[in-house]
HTML snippet that shows the backbone in 3Dmol.js (N, CA, C, O; Angstrom):
<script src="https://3Dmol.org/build/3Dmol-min.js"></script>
<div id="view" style="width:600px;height:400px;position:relative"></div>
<script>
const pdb = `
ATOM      1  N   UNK A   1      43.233 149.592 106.360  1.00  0.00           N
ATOM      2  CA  UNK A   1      42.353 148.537 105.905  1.00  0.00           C
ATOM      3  C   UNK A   1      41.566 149.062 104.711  1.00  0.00           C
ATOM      4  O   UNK A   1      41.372 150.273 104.606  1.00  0.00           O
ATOM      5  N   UNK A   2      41.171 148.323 103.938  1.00  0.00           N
ATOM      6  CA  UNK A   2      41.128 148.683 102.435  1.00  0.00           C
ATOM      7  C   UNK A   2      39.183 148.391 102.469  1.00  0.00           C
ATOM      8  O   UNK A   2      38.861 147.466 103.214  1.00  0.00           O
ATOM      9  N   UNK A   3      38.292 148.934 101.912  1.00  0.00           N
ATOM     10  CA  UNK A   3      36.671 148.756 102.545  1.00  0.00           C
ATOM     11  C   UNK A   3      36.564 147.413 102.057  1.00  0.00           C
ATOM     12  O   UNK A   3      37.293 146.889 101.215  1.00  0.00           O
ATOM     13  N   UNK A   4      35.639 146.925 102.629  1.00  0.00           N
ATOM     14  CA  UNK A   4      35.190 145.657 102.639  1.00  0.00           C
ATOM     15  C   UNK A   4      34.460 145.419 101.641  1.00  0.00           C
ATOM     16  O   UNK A   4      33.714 146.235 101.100  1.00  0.00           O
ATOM     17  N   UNK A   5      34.657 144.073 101.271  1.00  0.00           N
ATOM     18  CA  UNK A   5      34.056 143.657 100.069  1.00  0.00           C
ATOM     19  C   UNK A   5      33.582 142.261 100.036  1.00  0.00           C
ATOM     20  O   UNK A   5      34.211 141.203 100.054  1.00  0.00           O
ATOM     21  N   UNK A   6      32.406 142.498  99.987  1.00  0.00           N
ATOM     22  CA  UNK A   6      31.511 140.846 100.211  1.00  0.00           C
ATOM     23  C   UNK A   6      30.139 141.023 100.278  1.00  0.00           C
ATOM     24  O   UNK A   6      29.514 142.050 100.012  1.00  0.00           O
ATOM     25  N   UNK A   7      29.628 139.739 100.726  1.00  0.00           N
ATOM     26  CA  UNK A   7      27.795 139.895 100.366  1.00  0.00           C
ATOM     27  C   UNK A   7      27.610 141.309 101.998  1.00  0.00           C
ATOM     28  O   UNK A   7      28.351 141.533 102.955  1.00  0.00           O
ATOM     29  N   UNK A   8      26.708 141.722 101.702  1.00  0.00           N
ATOM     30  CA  UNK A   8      25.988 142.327 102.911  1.00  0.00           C
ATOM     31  C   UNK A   8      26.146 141.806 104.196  1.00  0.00           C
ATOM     32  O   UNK A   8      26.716 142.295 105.171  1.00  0.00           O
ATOM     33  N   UNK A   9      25.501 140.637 104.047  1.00  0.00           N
ATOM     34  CA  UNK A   9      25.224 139.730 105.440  1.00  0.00           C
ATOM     35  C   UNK A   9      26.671 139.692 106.060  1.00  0.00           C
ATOM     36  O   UNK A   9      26.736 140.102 107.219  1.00  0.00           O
ATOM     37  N   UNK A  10      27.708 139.314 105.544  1.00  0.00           N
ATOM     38  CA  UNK A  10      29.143 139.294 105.835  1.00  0.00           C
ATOM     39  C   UNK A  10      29.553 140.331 106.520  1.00  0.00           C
ATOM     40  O   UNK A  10      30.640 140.179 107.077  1.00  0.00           O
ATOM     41  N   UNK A  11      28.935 141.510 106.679  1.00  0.00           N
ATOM     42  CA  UNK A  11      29.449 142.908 106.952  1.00  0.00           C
ATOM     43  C   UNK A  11      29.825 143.275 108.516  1.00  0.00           C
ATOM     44  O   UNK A  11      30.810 143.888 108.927  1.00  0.00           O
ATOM     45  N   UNK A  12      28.622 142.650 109.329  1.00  0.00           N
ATOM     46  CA  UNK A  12      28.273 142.767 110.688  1.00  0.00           C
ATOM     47  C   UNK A  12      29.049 141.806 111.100  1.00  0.00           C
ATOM     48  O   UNK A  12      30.038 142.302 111.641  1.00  0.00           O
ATOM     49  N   UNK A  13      29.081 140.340 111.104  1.00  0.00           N
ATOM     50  CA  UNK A  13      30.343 139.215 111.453  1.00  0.00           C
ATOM     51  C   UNK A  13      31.605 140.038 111.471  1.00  0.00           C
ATOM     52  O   UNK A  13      31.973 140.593 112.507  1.00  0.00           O
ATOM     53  N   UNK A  14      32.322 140.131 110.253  1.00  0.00           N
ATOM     54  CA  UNK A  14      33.069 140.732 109.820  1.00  0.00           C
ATOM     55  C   UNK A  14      33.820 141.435 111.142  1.00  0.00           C
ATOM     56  O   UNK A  14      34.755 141.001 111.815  1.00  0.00           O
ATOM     57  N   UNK A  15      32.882 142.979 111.291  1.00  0.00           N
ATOM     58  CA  UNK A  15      33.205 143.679 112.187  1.00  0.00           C
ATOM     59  C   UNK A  15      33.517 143.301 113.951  1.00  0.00           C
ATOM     60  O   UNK A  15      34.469 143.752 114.587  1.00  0.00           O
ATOM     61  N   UNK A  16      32.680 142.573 114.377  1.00  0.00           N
ATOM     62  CA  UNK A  16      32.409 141.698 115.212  1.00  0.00           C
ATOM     63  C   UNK A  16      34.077 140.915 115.791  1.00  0.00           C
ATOM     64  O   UNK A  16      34.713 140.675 116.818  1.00  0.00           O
ATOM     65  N   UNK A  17      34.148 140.770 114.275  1.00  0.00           N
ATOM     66  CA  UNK A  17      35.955 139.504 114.376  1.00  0.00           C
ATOM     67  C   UNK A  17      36.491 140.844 114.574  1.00  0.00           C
ATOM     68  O   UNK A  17      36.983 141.175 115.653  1.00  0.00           O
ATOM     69  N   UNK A  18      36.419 141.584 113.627  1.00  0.00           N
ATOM     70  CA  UNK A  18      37.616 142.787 114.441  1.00  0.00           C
ATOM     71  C   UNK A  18      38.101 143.140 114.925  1.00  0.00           C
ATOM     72  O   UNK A  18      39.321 143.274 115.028  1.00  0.00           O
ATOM     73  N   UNK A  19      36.647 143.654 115.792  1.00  0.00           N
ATOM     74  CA  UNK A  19      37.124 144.248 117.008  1.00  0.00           C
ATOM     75  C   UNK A  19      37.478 143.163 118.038  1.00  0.00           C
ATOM     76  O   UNK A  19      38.191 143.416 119.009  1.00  0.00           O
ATOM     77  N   UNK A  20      36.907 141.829 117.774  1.00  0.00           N
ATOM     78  CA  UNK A  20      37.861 141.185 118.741  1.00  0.00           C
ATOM     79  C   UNK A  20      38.744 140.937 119.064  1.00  0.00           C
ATOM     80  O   UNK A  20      39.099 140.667 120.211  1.00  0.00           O
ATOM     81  N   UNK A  21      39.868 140.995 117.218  1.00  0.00           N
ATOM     82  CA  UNK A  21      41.107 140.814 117.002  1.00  0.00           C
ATOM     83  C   UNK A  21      41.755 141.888 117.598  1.00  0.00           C
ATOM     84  O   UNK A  21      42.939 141.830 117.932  1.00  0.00           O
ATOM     85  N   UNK A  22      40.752 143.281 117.817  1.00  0.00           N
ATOM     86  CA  UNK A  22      41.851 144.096 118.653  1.00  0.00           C
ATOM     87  C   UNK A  22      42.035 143.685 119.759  1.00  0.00           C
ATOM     88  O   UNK A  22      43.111 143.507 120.329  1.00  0.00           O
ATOM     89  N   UNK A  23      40.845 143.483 120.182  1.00  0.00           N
ATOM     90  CA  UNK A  23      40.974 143.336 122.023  1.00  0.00           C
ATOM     91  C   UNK A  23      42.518 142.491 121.998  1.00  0.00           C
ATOM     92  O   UNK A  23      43.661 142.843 122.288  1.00  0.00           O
ATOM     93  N   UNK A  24      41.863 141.094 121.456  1.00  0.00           N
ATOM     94  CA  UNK A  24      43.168 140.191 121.921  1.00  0.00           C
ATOM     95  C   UNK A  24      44.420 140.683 121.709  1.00  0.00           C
ATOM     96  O   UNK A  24      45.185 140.391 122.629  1.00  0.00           O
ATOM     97  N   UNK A  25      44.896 141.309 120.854  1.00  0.00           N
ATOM     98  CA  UNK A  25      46.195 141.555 120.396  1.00  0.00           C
ATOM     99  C   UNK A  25      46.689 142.814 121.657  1.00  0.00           C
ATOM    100  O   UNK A  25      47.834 142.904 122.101  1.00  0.00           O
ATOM    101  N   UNK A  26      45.496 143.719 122.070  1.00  0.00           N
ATOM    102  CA  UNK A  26      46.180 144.272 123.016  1.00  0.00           C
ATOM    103  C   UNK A  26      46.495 143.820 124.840  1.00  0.00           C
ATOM    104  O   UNK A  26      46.818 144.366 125.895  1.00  0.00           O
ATOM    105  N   UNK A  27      46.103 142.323 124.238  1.00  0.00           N
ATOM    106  CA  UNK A  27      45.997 141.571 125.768  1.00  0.00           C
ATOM    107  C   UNK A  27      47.767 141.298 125.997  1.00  0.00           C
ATOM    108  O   UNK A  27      48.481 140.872 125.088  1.00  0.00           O
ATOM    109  N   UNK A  28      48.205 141.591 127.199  1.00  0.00           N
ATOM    110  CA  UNK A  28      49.425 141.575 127.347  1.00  0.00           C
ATOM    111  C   UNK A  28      49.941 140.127 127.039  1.00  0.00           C
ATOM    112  O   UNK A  28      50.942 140.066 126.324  1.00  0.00           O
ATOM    113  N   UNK A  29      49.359 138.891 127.508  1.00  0.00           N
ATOM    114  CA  UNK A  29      49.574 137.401 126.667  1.00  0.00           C
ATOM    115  C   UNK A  29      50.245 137.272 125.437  1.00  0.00           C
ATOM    116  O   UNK A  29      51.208 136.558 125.157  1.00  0.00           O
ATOM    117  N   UNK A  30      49.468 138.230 124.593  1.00  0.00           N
ATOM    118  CA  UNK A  30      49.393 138.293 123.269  1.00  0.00           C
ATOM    119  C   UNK A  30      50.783 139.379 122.632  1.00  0.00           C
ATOM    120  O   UNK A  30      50.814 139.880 121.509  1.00  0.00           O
ATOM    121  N   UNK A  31      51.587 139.492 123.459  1.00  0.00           N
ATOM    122  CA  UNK A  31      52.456 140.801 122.889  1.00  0.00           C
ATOM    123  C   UNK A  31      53.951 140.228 122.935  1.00  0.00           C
ATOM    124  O   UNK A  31      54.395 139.485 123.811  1.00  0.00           O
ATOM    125  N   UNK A  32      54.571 140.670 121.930  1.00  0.00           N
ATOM    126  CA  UNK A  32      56.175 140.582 122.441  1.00  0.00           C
ATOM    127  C   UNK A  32      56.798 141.705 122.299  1.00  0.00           C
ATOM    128  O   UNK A  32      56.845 142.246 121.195  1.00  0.00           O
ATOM    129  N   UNK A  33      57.600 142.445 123.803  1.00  0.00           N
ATOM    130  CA  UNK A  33      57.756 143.391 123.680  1.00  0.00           C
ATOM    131  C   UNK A  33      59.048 143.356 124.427  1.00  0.00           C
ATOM    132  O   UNK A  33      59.200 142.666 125.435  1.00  0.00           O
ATOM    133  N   UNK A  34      60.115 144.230 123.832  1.00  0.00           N
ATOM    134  CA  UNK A  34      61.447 144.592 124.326  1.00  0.00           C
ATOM    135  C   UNK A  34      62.036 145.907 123.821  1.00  0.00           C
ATOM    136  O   UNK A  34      61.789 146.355 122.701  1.00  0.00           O
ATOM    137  N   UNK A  35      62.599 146.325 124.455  1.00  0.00           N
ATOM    138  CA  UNK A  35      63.724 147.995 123.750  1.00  0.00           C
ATOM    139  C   UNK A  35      64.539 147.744 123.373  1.00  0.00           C
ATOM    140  O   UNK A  35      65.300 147.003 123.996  1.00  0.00           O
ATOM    141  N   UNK A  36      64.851 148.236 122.103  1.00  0.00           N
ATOM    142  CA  UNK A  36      66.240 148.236 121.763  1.00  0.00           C
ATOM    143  C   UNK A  36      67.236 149.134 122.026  1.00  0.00           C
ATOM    144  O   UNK A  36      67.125 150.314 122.359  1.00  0.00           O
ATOM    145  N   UNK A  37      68.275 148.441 121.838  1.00  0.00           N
ATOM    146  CA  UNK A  37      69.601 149.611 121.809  1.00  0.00           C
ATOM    147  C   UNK A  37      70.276 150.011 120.991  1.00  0.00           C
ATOM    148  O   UNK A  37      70.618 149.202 120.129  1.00  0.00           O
ATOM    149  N   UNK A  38      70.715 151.271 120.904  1.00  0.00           N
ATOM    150  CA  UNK A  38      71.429 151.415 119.507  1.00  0.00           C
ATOM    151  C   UNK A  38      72.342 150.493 118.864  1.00  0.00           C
ATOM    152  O   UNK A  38      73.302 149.928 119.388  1.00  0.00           O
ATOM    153  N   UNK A  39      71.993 150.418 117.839  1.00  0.00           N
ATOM    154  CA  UNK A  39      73.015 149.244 116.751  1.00  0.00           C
ATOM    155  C   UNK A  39      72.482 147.909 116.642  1.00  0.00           C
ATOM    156  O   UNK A  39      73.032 147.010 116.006  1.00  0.00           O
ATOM    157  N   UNK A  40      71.144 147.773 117.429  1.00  0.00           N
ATOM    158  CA  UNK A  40      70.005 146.620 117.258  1.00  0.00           C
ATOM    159  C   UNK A  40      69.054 146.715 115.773  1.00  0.00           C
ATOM    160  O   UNK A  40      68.599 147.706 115.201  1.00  0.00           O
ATOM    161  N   UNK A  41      68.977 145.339 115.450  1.00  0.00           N
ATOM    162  CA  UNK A  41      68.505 145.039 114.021  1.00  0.00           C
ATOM    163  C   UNK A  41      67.266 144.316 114.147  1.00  0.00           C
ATOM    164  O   UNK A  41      67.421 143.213 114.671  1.00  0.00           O
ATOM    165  N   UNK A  42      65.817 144.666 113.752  1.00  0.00           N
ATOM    166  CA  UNK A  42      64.756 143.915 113.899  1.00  0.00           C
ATOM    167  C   UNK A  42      64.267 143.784 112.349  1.00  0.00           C
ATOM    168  O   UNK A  42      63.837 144.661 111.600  1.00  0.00           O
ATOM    169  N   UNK A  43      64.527 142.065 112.066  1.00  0.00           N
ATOM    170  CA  UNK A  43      64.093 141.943 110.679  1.00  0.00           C
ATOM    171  C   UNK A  43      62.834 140.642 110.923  1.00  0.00           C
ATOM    172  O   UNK A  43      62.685 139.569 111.507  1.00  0.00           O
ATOM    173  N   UNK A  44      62.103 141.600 110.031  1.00  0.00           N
ATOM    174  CA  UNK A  44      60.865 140.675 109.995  1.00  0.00           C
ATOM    175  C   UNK A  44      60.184 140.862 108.999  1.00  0.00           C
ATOM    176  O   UNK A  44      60.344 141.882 108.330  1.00  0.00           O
ATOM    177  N   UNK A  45      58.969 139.611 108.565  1.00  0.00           N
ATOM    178  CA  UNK A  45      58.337 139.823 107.320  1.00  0.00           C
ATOM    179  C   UNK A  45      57.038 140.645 107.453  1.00  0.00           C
ATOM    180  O   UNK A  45      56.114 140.134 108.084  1.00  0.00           O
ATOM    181  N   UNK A  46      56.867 142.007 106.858  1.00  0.00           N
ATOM    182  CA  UNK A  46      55.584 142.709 106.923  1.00  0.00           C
ATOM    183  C   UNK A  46      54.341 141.612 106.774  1.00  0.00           C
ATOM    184  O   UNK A  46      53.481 141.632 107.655  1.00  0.00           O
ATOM    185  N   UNK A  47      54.219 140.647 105.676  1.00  0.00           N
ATOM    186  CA  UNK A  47      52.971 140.302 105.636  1.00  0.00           C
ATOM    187  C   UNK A  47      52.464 139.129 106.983  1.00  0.00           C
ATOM    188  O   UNK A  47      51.401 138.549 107.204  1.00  0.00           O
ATOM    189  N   UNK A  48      54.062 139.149 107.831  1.00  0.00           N
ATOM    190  CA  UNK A  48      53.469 137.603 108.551  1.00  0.00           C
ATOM    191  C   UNK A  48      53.210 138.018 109.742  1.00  0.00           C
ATOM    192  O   UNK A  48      52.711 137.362 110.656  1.00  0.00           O
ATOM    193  N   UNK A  49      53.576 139.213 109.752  1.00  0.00           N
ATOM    194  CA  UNK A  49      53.817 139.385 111.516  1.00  0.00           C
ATOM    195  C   UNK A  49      52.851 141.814 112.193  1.00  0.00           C
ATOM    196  O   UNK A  49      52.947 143.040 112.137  1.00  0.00           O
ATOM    197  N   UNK A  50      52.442 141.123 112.467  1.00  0.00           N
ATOM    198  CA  UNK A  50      51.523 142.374 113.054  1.00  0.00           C
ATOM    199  C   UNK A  50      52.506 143.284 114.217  1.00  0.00           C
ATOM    200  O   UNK A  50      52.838 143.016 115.372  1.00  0.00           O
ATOM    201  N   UNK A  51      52.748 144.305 113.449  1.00  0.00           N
ATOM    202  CA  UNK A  51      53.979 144.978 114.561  1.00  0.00           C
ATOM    203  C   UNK A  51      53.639 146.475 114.793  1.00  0.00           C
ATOM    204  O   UNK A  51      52.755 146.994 114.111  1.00  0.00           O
ATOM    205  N   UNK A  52      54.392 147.273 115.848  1.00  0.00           N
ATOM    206  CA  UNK A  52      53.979 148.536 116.233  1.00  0.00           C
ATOM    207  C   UNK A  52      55.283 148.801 117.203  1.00  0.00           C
ATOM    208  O   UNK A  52      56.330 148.187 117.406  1.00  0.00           O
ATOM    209  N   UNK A  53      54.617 150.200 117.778  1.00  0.00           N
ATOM    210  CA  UNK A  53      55.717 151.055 118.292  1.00  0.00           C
ATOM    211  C   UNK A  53      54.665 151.512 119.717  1.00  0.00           C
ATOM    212  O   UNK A  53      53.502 151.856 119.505  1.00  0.00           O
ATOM    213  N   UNK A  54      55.113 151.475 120.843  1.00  0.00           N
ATOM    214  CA  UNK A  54      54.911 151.948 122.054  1.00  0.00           C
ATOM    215  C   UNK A  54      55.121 153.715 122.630  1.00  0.00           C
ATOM    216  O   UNK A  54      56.306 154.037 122.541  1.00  0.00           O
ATOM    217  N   UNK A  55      54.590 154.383 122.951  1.00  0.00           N
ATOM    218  CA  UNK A  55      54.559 155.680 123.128  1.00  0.00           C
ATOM    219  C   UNK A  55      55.563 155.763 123.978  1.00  0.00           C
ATOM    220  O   UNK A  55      55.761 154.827 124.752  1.00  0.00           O
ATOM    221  N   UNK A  56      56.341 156.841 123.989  1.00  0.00           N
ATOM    222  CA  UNK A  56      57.596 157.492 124.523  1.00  0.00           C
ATOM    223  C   UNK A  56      56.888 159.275 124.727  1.00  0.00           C
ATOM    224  O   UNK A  56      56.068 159.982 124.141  1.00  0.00           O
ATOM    225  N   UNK A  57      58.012 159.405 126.194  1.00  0.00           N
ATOM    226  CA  UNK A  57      57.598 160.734 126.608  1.00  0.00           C
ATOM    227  C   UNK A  57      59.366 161.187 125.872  1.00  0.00           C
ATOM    228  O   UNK A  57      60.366 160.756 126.446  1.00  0.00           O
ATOM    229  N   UNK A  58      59.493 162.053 124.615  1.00  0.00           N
ATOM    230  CA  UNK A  58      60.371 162.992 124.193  1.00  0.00           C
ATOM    231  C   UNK A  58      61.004 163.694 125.343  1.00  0.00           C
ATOM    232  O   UNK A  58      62.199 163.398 125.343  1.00  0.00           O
ATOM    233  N   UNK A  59      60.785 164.297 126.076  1.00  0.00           N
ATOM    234  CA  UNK A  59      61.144 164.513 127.384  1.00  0.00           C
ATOM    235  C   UNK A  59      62.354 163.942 128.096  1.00  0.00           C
ATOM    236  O   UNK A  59      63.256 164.529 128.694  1.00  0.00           O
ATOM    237  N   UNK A  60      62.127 162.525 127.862  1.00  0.00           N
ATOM    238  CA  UNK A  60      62.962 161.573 128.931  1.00  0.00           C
ATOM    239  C   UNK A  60      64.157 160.974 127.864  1.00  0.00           C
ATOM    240  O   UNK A  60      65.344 160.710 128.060  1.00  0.00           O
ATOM    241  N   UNK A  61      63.632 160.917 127.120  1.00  0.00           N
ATOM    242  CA  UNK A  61      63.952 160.213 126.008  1.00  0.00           C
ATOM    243  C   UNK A  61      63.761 160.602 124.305  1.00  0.00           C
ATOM    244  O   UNK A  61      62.760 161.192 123.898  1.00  0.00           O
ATOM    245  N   UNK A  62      65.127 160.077 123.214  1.00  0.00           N
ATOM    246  CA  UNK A  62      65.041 160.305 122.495  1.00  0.00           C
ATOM    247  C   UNK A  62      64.867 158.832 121.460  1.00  0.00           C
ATOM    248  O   UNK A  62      65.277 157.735 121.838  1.00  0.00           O
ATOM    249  N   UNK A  63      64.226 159.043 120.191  1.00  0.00           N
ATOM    250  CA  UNK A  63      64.178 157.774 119.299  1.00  0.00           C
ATOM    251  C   UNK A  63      64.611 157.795 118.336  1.00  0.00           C
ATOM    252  O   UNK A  63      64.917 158.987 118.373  1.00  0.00           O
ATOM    253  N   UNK A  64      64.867 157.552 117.608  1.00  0.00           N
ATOM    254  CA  UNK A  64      65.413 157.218 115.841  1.00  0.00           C
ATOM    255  C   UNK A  64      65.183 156.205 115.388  1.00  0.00           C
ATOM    256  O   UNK A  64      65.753 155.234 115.885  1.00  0.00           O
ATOM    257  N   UNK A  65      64.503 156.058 114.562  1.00  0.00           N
ATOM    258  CA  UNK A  65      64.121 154.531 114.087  1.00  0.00           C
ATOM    259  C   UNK A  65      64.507 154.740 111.916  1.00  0.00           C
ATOM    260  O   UNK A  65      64.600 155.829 111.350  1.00  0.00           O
ATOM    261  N   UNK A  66      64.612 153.667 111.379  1.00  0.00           N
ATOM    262  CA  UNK A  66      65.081 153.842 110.406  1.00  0.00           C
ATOM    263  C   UNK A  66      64.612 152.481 109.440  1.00  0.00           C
ATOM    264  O   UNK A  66      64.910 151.333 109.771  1.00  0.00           O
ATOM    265  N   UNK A  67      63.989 152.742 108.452  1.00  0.00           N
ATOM    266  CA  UNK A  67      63.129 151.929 107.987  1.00  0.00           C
ATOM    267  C   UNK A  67      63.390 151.006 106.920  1.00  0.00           C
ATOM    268  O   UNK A  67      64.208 151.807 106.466  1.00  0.00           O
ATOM    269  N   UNK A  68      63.456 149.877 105.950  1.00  0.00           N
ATOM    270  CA  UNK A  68      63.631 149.935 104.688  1.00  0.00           C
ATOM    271  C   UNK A  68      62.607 148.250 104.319  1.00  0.00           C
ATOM    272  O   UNK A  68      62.336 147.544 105.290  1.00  0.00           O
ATOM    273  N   UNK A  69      62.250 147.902 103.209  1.00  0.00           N
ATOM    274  CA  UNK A  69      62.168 147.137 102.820  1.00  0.00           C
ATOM    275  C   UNK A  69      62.632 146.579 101.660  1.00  0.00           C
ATOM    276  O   UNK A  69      63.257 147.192 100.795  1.00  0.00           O
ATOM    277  N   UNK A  70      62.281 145.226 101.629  1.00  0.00           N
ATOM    278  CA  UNK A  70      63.211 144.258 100.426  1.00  0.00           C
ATOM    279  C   UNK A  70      62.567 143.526 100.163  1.00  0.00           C
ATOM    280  O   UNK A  70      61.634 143.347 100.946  1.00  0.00           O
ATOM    281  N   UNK A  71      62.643 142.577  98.824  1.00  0.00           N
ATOM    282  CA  UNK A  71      61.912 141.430  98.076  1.00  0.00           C
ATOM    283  C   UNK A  71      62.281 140.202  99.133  1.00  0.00           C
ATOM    284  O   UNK A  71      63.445 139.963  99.455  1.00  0.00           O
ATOM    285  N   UNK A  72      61.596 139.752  99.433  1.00  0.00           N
ATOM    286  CA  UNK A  72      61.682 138.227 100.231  1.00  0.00           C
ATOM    287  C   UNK A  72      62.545 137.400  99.646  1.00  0.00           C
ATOM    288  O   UNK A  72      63.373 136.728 100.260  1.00  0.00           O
ATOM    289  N   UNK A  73      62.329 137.418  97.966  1.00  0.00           N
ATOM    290  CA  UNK A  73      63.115 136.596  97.101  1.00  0.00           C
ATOM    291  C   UNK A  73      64.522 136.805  97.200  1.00  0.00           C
ATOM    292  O   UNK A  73      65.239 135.806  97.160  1.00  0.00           O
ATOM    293  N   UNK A  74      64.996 137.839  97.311  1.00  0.00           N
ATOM    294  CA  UNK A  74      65.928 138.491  97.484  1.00  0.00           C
ATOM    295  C   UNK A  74      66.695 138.350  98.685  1.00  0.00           C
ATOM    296  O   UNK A  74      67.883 138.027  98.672  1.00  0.00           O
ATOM    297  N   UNK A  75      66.062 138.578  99.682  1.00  0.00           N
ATOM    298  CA  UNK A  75      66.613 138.677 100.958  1.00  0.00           C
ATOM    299  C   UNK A  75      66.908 137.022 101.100  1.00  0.00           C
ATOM    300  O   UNK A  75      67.919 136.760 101.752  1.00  0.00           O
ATOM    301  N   UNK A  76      66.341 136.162 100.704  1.00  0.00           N
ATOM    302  CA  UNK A  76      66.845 134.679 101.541  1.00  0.00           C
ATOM    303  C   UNK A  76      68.021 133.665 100.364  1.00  0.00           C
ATOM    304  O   UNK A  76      68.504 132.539 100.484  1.00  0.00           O
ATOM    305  N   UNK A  77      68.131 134.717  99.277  1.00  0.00           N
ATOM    306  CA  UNK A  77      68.911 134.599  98.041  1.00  0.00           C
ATOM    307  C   UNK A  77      70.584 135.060  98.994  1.00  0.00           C
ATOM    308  O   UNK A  77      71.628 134.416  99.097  1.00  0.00           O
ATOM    309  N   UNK A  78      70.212 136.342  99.513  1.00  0.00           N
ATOM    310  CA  UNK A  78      71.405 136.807 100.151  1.00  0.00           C
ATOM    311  C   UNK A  78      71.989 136.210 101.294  1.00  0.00           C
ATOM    312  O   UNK A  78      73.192 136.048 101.499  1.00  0.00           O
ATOM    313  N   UNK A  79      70.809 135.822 102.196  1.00  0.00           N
ATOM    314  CA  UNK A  79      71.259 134.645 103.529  1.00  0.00           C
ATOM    315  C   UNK A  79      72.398 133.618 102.922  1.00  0.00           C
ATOM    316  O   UNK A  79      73.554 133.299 103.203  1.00  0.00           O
ATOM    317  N   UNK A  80      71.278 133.240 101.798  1.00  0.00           N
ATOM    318  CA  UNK A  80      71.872 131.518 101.700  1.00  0.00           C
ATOM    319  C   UNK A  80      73.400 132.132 101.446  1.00  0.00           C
ATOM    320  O   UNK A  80      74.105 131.938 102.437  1.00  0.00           O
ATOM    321  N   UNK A  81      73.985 132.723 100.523  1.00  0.00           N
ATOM    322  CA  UNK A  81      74.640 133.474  99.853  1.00  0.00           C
ATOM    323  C   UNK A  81      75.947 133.486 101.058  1.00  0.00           C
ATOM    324  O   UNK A  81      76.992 132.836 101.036  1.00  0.00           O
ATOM    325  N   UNK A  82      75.490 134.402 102.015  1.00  0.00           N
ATOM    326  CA  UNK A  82      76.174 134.975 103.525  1.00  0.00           C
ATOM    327  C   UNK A  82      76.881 133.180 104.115  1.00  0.00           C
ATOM    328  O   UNK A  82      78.077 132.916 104.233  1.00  0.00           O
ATOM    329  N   UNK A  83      75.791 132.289 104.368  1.00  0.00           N
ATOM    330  CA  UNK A  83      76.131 131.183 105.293  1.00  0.00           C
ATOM    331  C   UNK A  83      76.969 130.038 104.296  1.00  0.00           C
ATOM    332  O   UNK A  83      77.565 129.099 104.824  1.00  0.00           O
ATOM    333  N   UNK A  84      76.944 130.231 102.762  1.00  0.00           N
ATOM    334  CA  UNK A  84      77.748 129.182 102.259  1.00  0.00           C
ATOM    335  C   UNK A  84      79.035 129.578 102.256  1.00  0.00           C
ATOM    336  O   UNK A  84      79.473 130.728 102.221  1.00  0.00           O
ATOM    337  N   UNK A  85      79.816 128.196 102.310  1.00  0.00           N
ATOM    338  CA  UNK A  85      80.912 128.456 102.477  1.00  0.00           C
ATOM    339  C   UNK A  85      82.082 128.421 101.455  1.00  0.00           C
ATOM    340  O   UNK A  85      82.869 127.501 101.676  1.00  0.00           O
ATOM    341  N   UNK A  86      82.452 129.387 100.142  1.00  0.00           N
ATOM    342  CA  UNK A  86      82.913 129.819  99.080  1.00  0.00           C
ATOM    343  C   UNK A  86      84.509 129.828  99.617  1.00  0.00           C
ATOM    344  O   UNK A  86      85.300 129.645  98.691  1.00  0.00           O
ATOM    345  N   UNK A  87      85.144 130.012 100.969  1.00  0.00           N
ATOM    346  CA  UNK A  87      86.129 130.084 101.108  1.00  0.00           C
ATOM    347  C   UNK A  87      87.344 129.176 100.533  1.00  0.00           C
ATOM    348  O   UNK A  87      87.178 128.078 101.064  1.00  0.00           O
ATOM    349  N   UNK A  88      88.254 129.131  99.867  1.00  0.00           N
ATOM    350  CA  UNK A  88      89.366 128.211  98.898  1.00  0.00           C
ATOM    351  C   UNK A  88      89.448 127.188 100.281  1.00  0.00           C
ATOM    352  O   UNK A  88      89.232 127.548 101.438  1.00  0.00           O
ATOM    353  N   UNK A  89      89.824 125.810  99.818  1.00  0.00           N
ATOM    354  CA  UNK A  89      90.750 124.871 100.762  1.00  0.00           C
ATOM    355  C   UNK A  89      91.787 124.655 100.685  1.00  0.00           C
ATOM    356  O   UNK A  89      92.326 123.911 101.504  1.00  0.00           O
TER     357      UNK A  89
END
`;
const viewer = $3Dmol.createViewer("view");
viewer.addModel(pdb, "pdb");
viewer.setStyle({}, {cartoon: {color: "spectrum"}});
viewer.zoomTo();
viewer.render();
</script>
């Protein structure tokens, strides 16, 4: 989170929403949660969607996760692209 910027008075509210926004988000209601399996694909938009990772005991278990991002513009340029149908008749 990047410092806050606004009148004074704004400062204390502000914080207030915060921490409430944590509480709720860690309310189980509020969560969608599943494991994946290898060769599973989770695509989603960074700015729309609030996401994370759950603690693992190394021990029991191993993880690999693998990251990338792309232009939005781009990516729904390529969908449309994928679902039309260019094939000869």
């Amino acid at each position: 989170m990047a410092p806050l910027r606004g009148p004074a008075d704004a400062v204390q509210p502000f914080y207030e929403a915060y921490k409430l926004m944590g509480q709720k988000m860690r309310e189980e209601e509020s969560q969608f949660a599943f494991n994946l399996v290898p060769g599973d694909l989770v695509v989603f938009n960074n700015r729309r969607i609030l996401h994370g990772r759950t603690s693992f005991d190394p021990r029991k278990m191993s993880r690999h996760l693998e990251g990338c991002y792309g232009d939005i513009d781009e990516i729904i340029t390529r969908c449309k692209s994928f679902l039309r149908d260019d094939t000869p008749k």
